[in-house]
C-alpha positions as CSV (number, residue, x, y, z in Angstrom):
1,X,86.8,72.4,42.8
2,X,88.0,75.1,40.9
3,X,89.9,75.8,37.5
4,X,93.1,76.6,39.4
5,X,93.1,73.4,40.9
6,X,91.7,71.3,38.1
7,X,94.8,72.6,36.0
8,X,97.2,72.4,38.7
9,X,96.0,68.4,39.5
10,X,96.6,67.9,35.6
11,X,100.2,69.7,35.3
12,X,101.4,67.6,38.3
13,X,100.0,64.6,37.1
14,X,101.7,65.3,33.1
15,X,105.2,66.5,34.9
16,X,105.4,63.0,36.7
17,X,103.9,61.1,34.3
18,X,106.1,63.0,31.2
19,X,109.0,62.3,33.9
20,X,108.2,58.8,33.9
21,X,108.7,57.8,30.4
22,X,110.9,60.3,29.3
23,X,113.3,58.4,32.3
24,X,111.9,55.2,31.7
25,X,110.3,53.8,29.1
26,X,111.4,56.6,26.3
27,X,108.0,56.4,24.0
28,X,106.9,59.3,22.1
29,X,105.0,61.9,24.5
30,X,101.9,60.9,23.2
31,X,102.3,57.0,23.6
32,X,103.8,57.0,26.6
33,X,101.7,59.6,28.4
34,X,98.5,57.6,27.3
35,X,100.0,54.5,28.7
36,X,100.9,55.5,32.2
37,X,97.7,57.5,32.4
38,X,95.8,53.9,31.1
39,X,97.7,52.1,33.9
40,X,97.6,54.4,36.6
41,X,93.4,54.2,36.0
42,X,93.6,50.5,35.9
43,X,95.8,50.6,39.5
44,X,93.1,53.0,41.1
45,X,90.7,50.6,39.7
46,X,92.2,47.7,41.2
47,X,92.9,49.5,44.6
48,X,89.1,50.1,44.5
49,X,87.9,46.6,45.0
50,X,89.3,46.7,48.5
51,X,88.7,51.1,48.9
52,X,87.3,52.7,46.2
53,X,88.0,56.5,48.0
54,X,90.2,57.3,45.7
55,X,88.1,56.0,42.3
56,X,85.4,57.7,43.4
57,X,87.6,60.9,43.7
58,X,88.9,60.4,40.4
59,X,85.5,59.9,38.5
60,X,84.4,63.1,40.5
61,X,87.5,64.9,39.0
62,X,87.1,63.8,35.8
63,X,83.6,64.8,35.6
64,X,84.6,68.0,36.7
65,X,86.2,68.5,33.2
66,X,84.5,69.0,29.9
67,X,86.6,67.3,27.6
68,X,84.8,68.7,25.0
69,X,84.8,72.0,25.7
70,X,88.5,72.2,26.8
71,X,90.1,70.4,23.9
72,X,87.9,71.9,20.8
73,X,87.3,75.6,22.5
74,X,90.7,75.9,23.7
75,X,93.5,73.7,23.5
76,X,92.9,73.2,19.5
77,X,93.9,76.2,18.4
78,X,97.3,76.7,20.7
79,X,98.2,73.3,19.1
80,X,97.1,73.7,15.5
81,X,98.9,77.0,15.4
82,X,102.1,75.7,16.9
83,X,102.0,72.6,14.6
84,X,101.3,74.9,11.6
85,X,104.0,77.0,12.3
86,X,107.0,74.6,12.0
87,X,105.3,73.0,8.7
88,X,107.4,73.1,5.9
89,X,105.2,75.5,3.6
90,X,107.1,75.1,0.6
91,X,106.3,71.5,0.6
92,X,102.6,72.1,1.6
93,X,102.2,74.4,-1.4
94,X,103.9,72.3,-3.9
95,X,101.2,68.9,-2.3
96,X,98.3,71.1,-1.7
97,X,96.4,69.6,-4.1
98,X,96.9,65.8,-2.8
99,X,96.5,67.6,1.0
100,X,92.8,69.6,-0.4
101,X,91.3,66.3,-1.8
102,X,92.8,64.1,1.2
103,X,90.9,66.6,4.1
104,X,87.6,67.2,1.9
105,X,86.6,64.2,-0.4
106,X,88.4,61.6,1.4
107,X,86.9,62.6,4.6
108,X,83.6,62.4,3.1
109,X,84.0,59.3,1.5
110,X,85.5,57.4,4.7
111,X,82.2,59.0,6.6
112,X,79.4,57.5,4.3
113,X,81.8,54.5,4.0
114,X,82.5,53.6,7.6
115,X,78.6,54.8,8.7
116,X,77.1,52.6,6.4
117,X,79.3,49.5,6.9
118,X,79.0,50.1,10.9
119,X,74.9,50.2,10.5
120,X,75.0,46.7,9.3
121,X,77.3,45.4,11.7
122,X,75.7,46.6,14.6
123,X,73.1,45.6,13.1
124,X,74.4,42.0,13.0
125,X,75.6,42.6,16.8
126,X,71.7,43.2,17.7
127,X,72.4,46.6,18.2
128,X,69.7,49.1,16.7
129,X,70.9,51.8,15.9
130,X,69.8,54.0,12.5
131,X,72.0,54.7,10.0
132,X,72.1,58.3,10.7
133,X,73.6,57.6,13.9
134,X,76.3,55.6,12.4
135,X,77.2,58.1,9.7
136,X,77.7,60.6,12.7
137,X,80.1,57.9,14.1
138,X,81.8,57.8,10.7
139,X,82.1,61.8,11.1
140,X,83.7,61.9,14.2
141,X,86.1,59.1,13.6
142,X,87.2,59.8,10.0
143,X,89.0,62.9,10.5
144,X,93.3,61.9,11.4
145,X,94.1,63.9,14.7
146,X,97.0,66.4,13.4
147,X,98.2,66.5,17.7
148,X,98.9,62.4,17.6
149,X,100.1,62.7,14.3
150,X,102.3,65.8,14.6
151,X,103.9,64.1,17.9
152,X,104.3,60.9,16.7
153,X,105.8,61.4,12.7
154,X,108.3,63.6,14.6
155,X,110.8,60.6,15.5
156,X,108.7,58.1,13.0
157,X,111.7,59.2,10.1
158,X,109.2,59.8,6.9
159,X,110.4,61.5,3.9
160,X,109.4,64.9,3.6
161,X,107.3,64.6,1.2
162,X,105.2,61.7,2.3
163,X,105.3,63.9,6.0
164,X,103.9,67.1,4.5
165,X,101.3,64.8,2.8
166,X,100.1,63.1,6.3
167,X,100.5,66.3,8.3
168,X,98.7,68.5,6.2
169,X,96.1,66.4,5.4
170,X,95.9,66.2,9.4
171,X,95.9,69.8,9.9
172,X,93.0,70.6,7.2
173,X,90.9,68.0,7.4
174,X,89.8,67.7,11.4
175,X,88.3,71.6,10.5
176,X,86.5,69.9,7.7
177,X,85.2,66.8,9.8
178,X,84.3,69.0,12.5
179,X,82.0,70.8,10.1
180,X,80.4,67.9,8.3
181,X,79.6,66.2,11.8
182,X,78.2,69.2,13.0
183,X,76.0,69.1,9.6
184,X,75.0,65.5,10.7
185,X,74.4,66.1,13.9
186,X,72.2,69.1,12.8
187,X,70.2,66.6,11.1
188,X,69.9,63.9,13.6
189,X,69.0,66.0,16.2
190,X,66.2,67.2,14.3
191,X,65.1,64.1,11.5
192,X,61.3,65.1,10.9
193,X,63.2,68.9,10.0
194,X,63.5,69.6,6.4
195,X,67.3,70.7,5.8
196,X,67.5,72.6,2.8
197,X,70.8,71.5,0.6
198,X,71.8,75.0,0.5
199,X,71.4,75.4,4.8
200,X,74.1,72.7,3.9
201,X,76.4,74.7,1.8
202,X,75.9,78.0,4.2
203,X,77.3,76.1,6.9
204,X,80.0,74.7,4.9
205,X,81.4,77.7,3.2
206,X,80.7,80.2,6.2
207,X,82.9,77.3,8.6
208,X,85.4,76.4,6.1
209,X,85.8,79.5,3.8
210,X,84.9,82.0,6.6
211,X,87.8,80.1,8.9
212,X,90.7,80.5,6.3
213,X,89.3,83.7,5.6
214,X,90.1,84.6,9.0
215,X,93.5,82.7,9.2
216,X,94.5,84.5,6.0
217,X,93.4,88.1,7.7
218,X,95.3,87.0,11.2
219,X,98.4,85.9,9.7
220,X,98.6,89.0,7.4
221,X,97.8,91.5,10.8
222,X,100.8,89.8,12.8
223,X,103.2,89.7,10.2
224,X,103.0,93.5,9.7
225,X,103.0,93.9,13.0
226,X,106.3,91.8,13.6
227,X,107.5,93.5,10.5
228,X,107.2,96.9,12.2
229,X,109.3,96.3,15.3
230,X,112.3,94.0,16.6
231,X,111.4,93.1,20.1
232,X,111.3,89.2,20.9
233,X,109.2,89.7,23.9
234,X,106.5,91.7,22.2
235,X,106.6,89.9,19.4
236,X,105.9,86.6,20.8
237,X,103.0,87.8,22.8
238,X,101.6,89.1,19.4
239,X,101.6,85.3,17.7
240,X,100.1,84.5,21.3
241,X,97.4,87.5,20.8
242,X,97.0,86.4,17.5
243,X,95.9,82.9,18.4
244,X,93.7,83.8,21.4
245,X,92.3,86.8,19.7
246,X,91.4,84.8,16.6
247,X,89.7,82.2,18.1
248,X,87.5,84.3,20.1
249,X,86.8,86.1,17.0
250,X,85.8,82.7,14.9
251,X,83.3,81.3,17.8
252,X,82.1,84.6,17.9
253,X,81.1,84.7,14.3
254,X,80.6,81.0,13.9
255,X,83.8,80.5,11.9
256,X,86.1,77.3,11.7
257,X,88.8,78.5,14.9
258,X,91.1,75.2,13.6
259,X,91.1,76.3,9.9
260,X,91.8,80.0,11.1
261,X,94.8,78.5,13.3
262,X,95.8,76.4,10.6
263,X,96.3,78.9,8.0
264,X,97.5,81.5,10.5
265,X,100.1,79.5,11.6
266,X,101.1,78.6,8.3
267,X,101.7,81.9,6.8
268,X,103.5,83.5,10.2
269,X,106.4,80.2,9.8
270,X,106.7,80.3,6.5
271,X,110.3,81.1,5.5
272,X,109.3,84.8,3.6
273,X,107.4,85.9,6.6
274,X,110.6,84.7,9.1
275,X,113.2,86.2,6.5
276,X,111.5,89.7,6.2
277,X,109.6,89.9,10.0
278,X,111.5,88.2,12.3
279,X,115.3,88.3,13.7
280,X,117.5,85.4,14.5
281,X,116.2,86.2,18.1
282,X,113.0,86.6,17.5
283,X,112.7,83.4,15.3
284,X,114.5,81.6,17.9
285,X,112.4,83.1,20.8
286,X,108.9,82.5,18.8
287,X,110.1,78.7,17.9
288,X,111.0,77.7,21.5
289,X,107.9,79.5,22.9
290,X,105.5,77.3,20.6
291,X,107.4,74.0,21.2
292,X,107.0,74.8,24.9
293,X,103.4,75.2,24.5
294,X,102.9,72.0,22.4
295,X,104.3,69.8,24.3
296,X,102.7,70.9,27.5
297,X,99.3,71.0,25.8
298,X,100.3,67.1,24.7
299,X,100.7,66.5,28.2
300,X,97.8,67.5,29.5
301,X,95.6,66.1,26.8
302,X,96.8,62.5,26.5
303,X,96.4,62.6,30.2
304,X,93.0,63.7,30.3
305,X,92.6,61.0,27.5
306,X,93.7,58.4,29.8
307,X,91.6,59.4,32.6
308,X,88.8,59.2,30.7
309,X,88.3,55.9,30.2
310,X,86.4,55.7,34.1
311,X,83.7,57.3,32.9
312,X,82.8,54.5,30.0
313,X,80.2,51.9,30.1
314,X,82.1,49.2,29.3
315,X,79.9,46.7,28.2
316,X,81.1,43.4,26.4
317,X,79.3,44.5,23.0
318,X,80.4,48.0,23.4
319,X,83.7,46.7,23.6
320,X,83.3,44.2,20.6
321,X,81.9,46.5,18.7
322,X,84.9,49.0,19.1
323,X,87.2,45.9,18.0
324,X,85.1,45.0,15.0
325,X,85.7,49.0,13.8
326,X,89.3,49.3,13.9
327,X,89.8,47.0,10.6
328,X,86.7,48.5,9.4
329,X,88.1,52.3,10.0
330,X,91.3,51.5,8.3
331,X,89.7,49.8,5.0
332,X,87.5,52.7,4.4
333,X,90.4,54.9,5.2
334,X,92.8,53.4,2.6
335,X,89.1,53.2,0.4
336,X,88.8,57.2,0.3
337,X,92.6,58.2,-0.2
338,X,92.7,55.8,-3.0
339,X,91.1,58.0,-5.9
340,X,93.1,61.2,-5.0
341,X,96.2,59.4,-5.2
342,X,95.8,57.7,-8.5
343,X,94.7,61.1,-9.8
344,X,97.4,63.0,-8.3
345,X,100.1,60.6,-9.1
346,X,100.5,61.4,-12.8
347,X,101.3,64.8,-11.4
348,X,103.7,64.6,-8.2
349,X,106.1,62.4,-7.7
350,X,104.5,59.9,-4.7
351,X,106.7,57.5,-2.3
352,X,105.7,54.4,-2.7
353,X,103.5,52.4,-0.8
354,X,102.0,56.1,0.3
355,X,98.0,55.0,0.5
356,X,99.4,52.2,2.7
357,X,101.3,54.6,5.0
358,X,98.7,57.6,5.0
359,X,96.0,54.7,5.9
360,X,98.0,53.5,9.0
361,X,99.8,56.7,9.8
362,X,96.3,58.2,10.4
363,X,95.8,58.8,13.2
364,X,93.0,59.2,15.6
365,X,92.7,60.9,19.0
366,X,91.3,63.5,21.5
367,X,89.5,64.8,18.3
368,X,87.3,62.2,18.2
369,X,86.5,61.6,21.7
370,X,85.5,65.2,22.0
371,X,83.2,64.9,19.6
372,X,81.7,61.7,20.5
373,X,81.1,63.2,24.0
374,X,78.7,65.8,22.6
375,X,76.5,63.1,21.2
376,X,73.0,62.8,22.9
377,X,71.9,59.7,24.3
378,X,69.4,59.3,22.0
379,X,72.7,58.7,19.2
380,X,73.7,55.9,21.7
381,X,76.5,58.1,23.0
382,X,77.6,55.3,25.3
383,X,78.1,52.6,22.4
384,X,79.8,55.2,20.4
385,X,81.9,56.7,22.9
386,X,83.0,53.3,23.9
387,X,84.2,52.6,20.2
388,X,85.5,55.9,19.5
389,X,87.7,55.1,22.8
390,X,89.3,51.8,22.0
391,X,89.7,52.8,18.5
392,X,91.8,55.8,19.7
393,X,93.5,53.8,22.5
394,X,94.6,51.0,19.4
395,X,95.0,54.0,17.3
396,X,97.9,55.5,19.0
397,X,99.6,52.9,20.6
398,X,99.6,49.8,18.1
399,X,99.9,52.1,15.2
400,X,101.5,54.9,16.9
401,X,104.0,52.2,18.1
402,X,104.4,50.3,14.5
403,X,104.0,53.7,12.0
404,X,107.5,54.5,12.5
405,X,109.4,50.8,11.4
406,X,106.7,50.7,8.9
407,X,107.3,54.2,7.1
408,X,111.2,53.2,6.9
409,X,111.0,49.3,5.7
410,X,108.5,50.3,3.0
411,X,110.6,53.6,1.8
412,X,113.4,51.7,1.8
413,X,112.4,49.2,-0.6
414,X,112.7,49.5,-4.5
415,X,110.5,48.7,-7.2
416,X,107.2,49.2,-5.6
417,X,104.7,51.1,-7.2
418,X,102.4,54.1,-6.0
419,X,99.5,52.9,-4.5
């Protein structure tokens, strides 16, 4: 099959499905997409034990589609851009602080936490598997996923502040997770390798610094280039250059194509750059064009999420296993955020309850699964996939579901304290 009709299957299948529950059951695009996706599976499934013509199809389609490939080559950047550019920046600058520790130390902290506490249950499960291999679970799963996140704190009703916390901390620190599980995975594939400490810090700085770098350089081009003319149509085809051309530029020198987005993004829709570069029509045109492009991106992904679950080996301990992390997950989560919030806390002005409401507005999604697709099966890539799956699934729809009541019962009350 080709790539036309790959991405023609999945547009039909995100119109009806997007038709579905925007008719129907009225969930957040990312919920509801996830769900009818999950149940339509679970119907071909079922339809299979009597002709399985169309299951096999499906599994042949789906394995048609590297996940992968698609969502962290491609789709990331459209949808880190277009999330970046309607992010207050004024807000992000005041909390970048909080946002800086939140995406760097509190990712490595919940990735040593959760791979080390995982090694000993699986351990306990009589599943071997060496720590390494857990700590490059705890990479993959650590980071929020600033897509669920950005879709879902949309209708969920949080104050600004505690919103610019959660979403910038979601749009840093999957850039950051992606590099220090590609660090791990660097040294799992290849444990009898000496990896020199400073190989380490190359990596790091030439990813993370290299990638805002870039976003920095991108966001400074397009706004002179805006700057320079007044043509809407032009002019949205630039921000649209600006994100293609960029992220061919960062895979081609091995720089972080999410940071470069990120911070792109963020400097094009901030209020000086739309005041001095852009006119009411423009601005209009540019907003409407993004917004279009994120939600049909969502589409497409959560579907693709849904679908994927044929291709699992869904064994009993798998499965148990995946249970057993979700508690675990959120403990080390709250765990990490802890420290940077007490510290920051004397200096900014925190809504209450915030480490409880970062901790289960975190969210995980295609992120993750991407990246525990490119494990090996020698990292038990089927266990981990499996986990990394129900923990998304659980993820967006029980907290995705509950995030919302939560953020506005707990900010509503008086007299609690920052924690």
């Amino acid at each position: 099959m080709d790539y036309y009709s790959i991405a023609t299957i999945l547009i039909v299948l995100s119109a009806a499905f997007g038709y579905i529950n925007v008719r129907f059951l009225k969930l957040p695009i990312t919920i509801g997409l996830m769900l009818i996706t999950i149940v339509f599976t679970v119907v071909i499934v079922g339809i299979a034990q009597f002709d399985d013509t169309l299951l096999i199809r499906e599994r042949e389609f789906i394995g048609m589609i590297d996940f992968k490939t698609v969502l962290l080559d491609i789709m990331l950047s459209f949808l880190l851009f277009a999330g970046a550019l309607h992010t207050n920046f004024n807000q992000l600058k005041i909390q970048r602080g909080p946002i800086l520790a939140f995406a760097t130390l509190g990712v490595l902290t919940s990735t040593f936490l959760v791979g080390i506490v995982m090694f000993y249950i699986l351990q306990l499960m009589g599943l071997s598997v060496n720590l390494i291999y857990c700590l490059l679970f705890g990479a993959l799963i650590s980071p929020t996923d600033p897509i669920a996140v950005l879709g879902i704190l949309k209708k969920a009703g949080a104050p600004k502040k505690l919103e610019t916390k959660i979403v910038g901390e979601s749009l840093f620190n999957d850039g950051v997770g992606v590099v220090v599980f590609l660090t791990i995975f660097a040294i799992a594939a290849k444990p009898d390798a000496a990896i020199e400490f400073s190989d380490i810090a190359t990596l790091f700085g030439q990813e993370v610094i290299g990638g805002i770098v870039l976003g920095l350089f991108l966001g400074w081009i397009t706004y002179r280039l805006m700057k320079s003319i007044d043509n809407y149509e032009i002019e949205v085809i630039l921000t649209l250059a600006t994100v293609m051309g960029g992220t061919m530029l960062a895979h081609k020198f091995h720089l972080s194509a999410p940071l470069a987005m990120v911070t792109a993004g963020l400097i094009v829709g901030n209020d000086t750059v739309r005041d001095s570069a852009m006119s009411e029509t423009t601005e209009a045109y540019v907003d409407k064009f993004w917004e279009l492009i994120d939600v049909l991106l969502n589409t497409v992904l959560f579907v693709m999420i849904g679908m994927e679950m044929l291709l699992l080996t869904l064994e009993g301990k798998y499965i148990y296993a995946g249970l057993l992390a979700i508690p675990i997950i959120l403990i080390c989560r709250y765990i990490s955020l802890w420290l940077p919030i007490k510290f920051f806390s004397k200096r900014l002005d925190f809504v209450p309850k915030t480490n409880l409401i970062m901790t289960w507005g975190g969210l995980r999604g295609g992120i993750s699964i991407a990246l525990a697709l490119s494990l090996t099966n020698e990292m038990h890539r089927e266990l981990f996939l499996v986990i990394t799956y129900v923990v998304v699934v659980v993820s967006i729809v029980g907290q995705g579901l509950t995030v919302g009541p939560i953020i506005k019962r707990l900010t509503k009350k008086s007299g609690l304290v920052d924690l």
